[in-house]
C-alpha positions in Angstrom: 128.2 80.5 110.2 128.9 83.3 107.8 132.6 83.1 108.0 132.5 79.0 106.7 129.8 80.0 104.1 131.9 83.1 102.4 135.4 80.8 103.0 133.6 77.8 101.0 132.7 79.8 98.6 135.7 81.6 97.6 137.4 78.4 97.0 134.9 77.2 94.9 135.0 80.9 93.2 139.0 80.0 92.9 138.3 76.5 91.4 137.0 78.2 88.3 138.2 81.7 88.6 141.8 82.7 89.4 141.2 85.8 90.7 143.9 87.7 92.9 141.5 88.8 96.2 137.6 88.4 97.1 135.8 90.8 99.3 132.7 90.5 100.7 130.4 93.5 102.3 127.1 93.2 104.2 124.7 96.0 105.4 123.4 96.0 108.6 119.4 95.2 109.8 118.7 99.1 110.6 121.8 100.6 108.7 121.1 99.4 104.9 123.0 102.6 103.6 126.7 101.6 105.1 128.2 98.3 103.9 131.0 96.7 106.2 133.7 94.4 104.9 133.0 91.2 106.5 134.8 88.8 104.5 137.7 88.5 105.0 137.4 90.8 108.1 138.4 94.4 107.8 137.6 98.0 108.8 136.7 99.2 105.0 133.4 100.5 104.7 131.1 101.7 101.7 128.5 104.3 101.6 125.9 103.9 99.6 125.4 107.7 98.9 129.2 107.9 98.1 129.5 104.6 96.2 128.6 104.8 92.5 129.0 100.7 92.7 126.3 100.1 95.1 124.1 102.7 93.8 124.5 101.1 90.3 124.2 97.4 91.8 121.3 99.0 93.8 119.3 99.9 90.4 120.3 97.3 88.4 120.0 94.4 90.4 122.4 92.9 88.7 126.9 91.9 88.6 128.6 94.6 87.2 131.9 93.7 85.1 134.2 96.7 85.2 135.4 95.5 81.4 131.7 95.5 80.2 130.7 98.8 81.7 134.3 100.2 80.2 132.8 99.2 76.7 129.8 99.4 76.2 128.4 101.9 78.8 130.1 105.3 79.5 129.9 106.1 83.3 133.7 106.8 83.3 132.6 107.2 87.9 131.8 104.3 88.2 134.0 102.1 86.0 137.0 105.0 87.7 135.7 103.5 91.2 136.2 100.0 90.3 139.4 100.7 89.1 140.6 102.8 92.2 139.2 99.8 94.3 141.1 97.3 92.3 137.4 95.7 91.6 137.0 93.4 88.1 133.7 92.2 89.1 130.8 93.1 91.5 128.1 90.5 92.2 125.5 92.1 94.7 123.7 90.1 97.4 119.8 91.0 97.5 117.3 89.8 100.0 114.0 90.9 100.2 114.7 93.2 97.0 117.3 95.3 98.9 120.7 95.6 98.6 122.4 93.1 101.4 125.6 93.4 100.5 128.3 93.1 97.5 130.8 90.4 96.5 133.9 91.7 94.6 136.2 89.8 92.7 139.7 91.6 91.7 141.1 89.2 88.5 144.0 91.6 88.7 142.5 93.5 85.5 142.4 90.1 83.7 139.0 89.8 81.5 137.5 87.0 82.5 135.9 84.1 80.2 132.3 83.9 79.1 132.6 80.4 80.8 133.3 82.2 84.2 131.2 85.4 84.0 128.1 82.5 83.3 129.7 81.0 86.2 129.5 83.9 88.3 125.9 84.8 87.1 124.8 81.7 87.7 126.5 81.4 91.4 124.5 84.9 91.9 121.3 83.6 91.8 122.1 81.1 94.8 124.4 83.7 96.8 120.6 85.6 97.3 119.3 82.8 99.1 122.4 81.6 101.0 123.2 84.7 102.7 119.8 85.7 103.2 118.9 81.9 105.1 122.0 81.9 106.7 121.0 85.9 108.2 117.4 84.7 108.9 119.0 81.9 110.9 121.3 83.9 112.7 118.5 86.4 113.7 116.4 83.3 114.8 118.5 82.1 116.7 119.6 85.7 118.5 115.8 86.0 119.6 115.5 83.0 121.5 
């Protein structure tokens, strides 16, 4: 179930990148807009109309690195959010081309290696299609 899948991979997360805390939040089916902190359990909740991180993962479809967008890009909002959230890095979770959900990494303001942020990239691409099979199969199984 989704619990095993987002435990598993935190610790393989952890066996290349020490960070401090990982956070996972999903949408809902028929609420895409609100994001709810499922991993590890909580009551925190993200809008996406108050949330310049899921409006930016959103449109760019792609992880955003608090430390990269300090540098090179100037949306002092956004990078300000991260900060406020204690958020290094931001991997979103797409199925279907829409926002799912969000992965956050806090490295305790530690930049991370080029080594891990490939790492991270590349553990992007697959966190698409695990969620999303692991929701479809959830759903299936709820209809029957």
């Amino acid at each position: 179930d989704l619990d095993i899948l987002l435990a598993r991979l935190s610790r393989e997360i952890n066996k290349v990148v020490n960070y401090k805390e990982i956070f996972v939040y999903l949408s809902k089916k028929k609420e895409t807009s609100v994001f709810y902190q499922v991993f590890p359990v909580g009551e925190r909740l993200l809008n996406k109309s108050d949330s310049d991180l899921i409006q930016y993962l959103s449109k760019k479809k792609r992880m955003a690195n608090q430390a990269e967008l300090e540098y090179f890009f100037n949306d002092k909002m956004l990078v300000q959010e991260m900060k406020d959230m204690n958020i290094d890095v931001a991997l979103p979770i797409f199925y279907n081309k829409q926002l799912l959900g969000v992965l956050m990494i806090n490295n305790d303001g530690e930049l991370l290696s080029i080594q891990e942020l490939n790492f991270l990239k590349e553990l992007n691409k697959y966190l698409d299609i695990a969620v999303g099979s692991l929701l479809l199969y959830q759903q299936d199984m709820a209809g029957k």
